[in-house]
C-alpha positions in Angstrom: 107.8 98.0 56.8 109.9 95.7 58.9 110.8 92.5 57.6 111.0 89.5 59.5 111.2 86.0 59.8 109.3 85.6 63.1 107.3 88.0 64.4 106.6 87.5 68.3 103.8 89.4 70.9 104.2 89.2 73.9 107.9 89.7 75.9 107.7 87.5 79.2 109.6 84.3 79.4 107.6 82.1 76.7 107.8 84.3 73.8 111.6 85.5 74.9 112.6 82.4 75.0 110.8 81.5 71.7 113.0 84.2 70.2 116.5 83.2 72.0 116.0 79.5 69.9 115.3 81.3 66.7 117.6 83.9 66.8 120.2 80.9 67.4 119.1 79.2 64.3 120.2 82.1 62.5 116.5 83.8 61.6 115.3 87.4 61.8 113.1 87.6 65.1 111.8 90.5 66.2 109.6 90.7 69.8 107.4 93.2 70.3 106.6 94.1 73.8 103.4 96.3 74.9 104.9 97.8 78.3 107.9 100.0 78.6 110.2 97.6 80.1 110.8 93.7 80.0 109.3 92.1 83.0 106.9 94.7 83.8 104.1 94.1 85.2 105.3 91.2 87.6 101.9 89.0 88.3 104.0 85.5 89.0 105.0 84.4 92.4 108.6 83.4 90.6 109.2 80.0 92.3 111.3 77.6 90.2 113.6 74.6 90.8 117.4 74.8 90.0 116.4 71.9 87.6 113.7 73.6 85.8 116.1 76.4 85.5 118.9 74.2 84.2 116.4 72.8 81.4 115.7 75.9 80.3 119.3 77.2 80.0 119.5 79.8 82.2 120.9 80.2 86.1 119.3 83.2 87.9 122.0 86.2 88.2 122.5 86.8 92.0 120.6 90.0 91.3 117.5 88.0 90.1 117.5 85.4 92.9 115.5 86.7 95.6 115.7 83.2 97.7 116.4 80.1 98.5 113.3 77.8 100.4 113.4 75.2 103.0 110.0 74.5 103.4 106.2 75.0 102.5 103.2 75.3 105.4 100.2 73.9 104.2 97.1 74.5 106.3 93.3 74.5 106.0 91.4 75.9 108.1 92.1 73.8 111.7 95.0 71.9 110.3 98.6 72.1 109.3 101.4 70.3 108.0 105.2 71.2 107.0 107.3 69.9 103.7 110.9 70.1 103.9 112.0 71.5 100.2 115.5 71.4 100.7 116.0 68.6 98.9 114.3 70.0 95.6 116.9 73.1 95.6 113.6 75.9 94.8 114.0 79.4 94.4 112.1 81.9 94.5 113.1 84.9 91.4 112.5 88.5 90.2 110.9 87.9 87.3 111.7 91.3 86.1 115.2 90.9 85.9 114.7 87.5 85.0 112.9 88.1 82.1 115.6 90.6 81.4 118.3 87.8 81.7 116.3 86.1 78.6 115.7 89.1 76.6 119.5 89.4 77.3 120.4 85.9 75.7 117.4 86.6 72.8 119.7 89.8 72.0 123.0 88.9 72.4 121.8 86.1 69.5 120.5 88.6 67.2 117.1 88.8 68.0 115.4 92.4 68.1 113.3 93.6 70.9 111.0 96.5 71.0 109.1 97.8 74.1 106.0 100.5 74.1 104.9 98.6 70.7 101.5 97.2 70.9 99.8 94.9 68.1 96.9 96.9 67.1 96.2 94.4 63.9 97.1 91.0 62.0 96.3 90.5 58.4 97.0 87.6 56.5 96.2 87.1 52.8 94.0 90.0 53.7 91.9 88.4 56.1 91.8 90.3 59.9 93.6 87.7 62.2 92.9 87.9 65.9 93.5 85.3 68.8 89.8 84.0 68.6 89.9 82.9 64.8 93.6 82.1 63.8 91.9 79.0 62.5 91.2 80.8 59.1 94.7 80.2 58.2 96.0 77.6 55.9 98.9 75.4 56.4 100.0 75.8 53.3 99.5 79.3 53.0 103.0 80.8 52.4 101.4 84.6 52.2 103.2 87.1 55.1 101.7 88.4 58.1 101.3 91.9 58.0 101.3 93.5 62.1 100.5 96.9 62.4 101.1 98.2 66.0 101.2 101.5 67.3 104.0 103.5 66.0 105.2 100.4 63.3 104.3 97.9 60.4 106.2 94.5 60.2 105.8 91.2 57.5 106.9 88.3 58.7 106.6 84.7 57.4 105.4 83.6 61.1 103.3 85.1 63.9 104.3 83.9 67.3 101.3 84.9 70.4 103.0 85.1 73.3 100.5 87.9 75.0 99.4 85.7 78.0 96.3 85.1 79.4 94.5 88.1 77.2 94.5 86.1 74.2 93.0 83.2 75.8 90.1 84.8 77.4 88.9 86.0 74.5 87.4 82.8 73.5 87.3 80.8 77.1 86.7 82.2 80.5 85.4 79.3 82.4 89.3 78.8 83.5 90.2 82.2 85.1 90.1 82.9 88.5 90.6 86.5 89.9 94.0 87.3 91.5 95.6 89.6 93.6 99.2 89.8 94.7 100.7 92.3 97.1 104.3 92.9 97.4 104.6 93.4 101.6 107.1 94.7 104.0 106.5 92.8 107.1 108.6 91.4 110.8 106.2 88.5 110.1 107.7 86.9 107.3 109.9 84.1 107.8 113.1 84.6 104.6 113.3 80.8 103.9 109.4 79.6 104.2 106.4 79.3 101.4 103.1 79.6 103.2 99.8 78.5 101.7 96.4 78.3 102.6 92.9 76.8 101.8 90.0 78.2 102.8 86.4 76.9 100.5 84.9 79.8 101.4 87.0 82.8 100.9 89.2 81.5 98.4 87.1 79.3 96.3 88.7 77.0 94.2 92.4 78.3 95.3 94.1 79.7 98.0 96.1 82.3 99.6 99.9 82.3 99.6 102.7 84.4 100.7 106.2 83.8 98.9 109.0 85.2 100.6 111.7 87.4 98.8 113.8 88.2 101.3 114.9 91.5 103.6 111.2 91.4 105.1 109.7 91.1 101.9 106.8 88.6 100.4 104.7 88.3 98.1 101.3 87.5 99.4 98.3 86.6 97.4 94.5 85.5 96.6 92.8 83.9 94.1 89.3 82.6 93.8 86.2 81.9 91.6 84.0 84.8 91.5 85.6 86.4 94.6 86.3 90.3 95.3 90.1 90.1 95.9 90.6 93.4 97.4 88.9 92.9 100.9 89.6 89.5 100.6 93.6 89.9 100.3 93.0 93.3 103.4 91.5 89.8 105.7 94.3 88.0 104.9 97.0 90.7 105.7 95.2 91.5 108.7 95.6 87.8 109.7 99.0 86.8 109.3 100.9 90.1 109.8 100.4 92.4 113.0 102.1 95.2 111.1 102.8 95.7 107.3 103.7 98.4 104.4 102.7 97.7 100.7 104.9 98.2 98.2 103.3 97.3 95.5 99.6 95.7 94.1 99.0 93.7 91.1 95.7 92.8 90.1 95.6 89.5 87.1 93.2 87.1 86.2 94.6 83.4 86.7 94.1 80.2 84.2 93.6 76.9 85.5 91.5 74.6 83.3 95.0 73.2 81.1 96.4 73.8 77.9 94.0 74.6 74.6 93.8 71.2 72.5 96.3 72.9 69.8 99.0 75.5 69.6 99.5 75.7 65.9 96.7 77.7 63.6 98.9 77.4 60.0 101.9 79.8 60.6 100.2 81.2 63.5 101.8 79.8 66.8 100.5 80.2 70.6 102.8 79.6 73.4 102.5 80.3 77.0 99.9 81.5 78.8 97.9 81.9 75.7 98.2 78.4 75.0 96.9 77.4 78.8 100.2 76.3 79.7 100.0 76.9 83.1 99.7 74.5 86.0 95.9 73.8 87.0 97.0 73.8 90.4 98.9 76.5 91.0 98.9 78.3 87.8 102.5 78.4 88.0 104.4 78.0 84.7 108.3 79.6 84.6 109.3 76.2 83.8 106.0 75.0 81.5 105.6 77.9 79.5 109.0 78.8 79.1 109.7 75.0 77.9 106.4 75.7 75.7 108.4 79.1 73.9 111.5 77.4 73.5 110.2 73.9 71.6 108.0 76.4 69.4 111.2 78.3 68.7 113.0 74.8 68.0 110.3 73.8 65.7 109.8 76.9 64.0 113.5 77.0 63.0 113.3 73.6 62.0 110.5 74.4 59.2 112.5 77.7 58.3 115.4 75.6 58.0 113.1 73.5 55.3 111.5 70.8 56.8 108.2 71.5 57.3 106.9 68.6 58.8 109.1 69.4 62.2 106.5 72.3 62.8 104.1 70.1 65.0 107.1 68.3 66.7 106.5 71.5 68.9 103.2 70.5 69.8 104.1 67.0 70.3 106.7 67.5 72.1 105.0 69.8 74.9 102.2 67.2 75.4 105.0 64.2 75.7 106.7 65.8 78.6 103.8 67.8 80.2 100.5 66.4 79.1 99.9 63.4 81.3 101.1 65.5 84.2 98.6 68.2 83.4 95.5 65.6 83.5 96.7 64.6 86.8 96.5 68.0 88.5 93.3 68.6 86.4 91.6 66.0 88.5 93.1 66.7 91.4 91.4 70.3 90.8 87.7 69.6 90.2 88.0 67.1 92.9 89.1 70.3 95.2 86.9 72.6 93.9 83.7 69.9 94.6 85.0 69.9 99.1 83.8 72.5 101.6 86.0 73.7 104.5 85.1 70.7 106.3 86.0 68.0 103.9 89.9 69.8 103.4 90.0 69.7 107.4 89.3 65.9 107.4 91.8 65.4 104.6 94.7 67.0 106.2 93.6 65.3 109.3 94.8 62.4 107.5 98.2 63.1 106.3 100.6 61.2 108.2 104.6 62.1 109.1 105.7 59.3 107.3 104.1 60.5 103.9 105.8 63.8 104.8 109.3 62.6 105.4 108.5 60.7 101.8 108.1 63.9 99.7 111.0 65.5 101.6 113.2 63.7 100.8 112.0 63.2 97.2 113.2 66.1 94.5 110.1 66.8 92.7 107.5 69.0 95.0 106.1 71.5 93.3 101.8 70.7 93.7 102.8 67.9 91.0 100.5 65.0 90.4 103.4 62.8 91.9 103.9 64.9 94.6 100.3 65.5 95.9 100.0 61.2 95.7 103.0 60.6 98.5 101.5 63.9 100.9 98.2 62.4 100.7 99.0 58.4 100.9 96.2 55.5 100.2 94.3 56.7 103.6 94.2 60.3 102.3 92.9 59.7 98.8 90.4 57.2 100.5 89.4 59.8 103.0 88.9 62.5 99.6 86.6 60.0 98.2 84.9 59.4 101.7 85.0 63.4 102.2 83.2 64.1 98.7 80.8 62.0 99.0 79.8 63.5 102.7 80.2 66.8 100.9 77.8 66.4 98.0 75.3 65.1 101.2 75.2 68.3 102.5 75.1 70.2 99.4 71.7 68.5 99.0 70.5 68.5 102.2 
């Protein structure tokens, strides 16, 4: 049996950064990856800001950055308008080398990484722990974890679950949406451009996107409640490109309905994308979820370190500096989900070039609360609330 410290599932950028903080503090951390690599599978669309990236503690390696956007088309169905994003400095990543670039940092610190190791089990104080009733766990409860995976047994005084959206469906599936994401070799892409687009009916409740990453290459994608994503995706290809090759197809449920209302079951910790830290409009969450691992890791090394009572700072903390924010773009998501094609068309009607120039020139777009205000204006949000109402009309009739 392996002894440890912290134990952590789950190897993407929330539980490797997790790891990276602990492994600092000078604790045995071990993750325990299911694939056969770090970074593989590659479901996220990898845009970040230089300052998300800087909060985090980490700058992209030039083989990790795949490019560096201007601007962002927005369009509906009839309508269209452009952002400039020069201003807010976004890049678009490989996650799978950036994920590597973090397991890198986790290492070098003394943190141990295992890939091809799956958790099969979790006992504690021989009760079977899964993600669905970690809640059976005391506080005070200093007994080990015991993980059994495939090929290994570990102990280890906390359990970190970092497995992404997996865990959290076991208990809450109202908040995914299906997904799929094509890596594309096109002429039609432009290198320095994010495109995205609503559409009520074929992407309900989302949209499609196509994030470009460079050489001819993009990453194009659909989501939707209740949708069948592979001849939905074909449509879209068909649409914007007059000739493409496909490298590569992922197919991942989303989440979009927040964070869970705790991350912290006893010992037992949930960061990430099993915690719902993803953004409700985008589902996005480099910067979120990776802030998410590293305050757990803070906080866990904190109560290692003897004071207990830090534990929940890492709770605290997230919910500080992201909560609000995540209420915001909540509403602003049920208010999308409630407006047909029509309604969207009337709203973008709306959006004026002086709202534009106001979030170009601003350094925080990224589908934030803040951010959706300024596109929209006082005359946009008024026509939303105009447009909803005419929408629930002819719902009815």
């Amino acid at each position: 049996m392996h002894n440890y410290d912290v134990v952590v599932a789950g190897g993407s950028v929330s539980g490797l950064f997790a790891a990276r903080e602990i492994a600092i503090s000078g604790f045995k951390v071990c993750v325990l990856e299911e694939d056969h690599e770090i970074g593989t599978p590659e479901h996220c669309g990898g845009v970040i800001s230089m300052t998300g990236l800087n909060e985090l503690g980490i700058l992209p390696s030039i083989k990790s950055a795949y490019a560096d956007i201007k601007e962002a088309e927005i369009s509906s169905l009839n309508h269209k308008f452009t952002v400039s994003a020069k201003n807010q400095k976004v890049l678009i990543i490989d996650r799978r080398e950036f994920d590597k670039q973090i397991a890198f940092q986790a290492q070098r610190n003394g943190a141990d990484i295992k890939t091809m190791c799956r958790v099969i089990s979790i006992n504690h104080n021989d009760k079977n722990i899964s993600s669905n009733n970690p809640q059976n766990i005391g506080s005070d409860d200093k007994h080990n974890f015991i993980i059994k995976t495939n090929n290994e047994i570990f102990s280890s005084k906390f359990f970190i679950d970092a497995r992404g959206i997996s865990s959290l469906i076991q208990t809450n599936r109202k908040g995914v949406l299906l997904s799929a994401q094509y890596e594309i070799y096109s002429k039609n892409f432009e290198s320095d451009k994010i495109r995205i687009k609503f559409d009520s009916v074929r992407f309900p409740g989302f949209f499609a996107w196509v994030i470009p990453t460079g050489h001819g290459k993009a990453k194009v994608g659909v989501a939707g409640n209740a949708i069948n994503v592979v001849p939905t995706i074909k449509r879209y290809l068909d649409e914007i490109c007059s000739s493409y090759s496909t490298i590569r197809k992922i197919f991942a449920p989303i989440w979009v309905a927040g964070p869970t209302p705790s991350f912290i079951r006893g010992r037992y910790v949930i960061v990430g994308d099993a915690a719902g830290q993803t953004k409700p409009t985008t589902a996005g969450g480099i910067y979120s979820c990776g802030m998410g691992g590293i305050l757990a890791g803070r906080s866990i090394s904190q109560y290692l370190h003897g004071h207990e009572e830090k534990l929940f700072d890492y709770e605290k903390n997230w919910f500080s500096k992201f909560g609000s924010e995540f209420e915001k773009m909540l509403l602003f998501r049920k208010l999308i989900e409630r407006l047909d094609n029509r309604a969207i068309d009337k709203i973008f009607d709306t959006i004026s070039k002086s709202n534009l120039d106001e979030i170009s020139n601003s350094t925080d777009f990224d589908f934030h609360s803040s951010a959706i205000s300024k596109i929209l204006g006082i005359k946009g949000i008024t026509k939303i609330l105009n447009a909803l109402v005419g929408n629930e009309l002819r719902r009815i009739f």
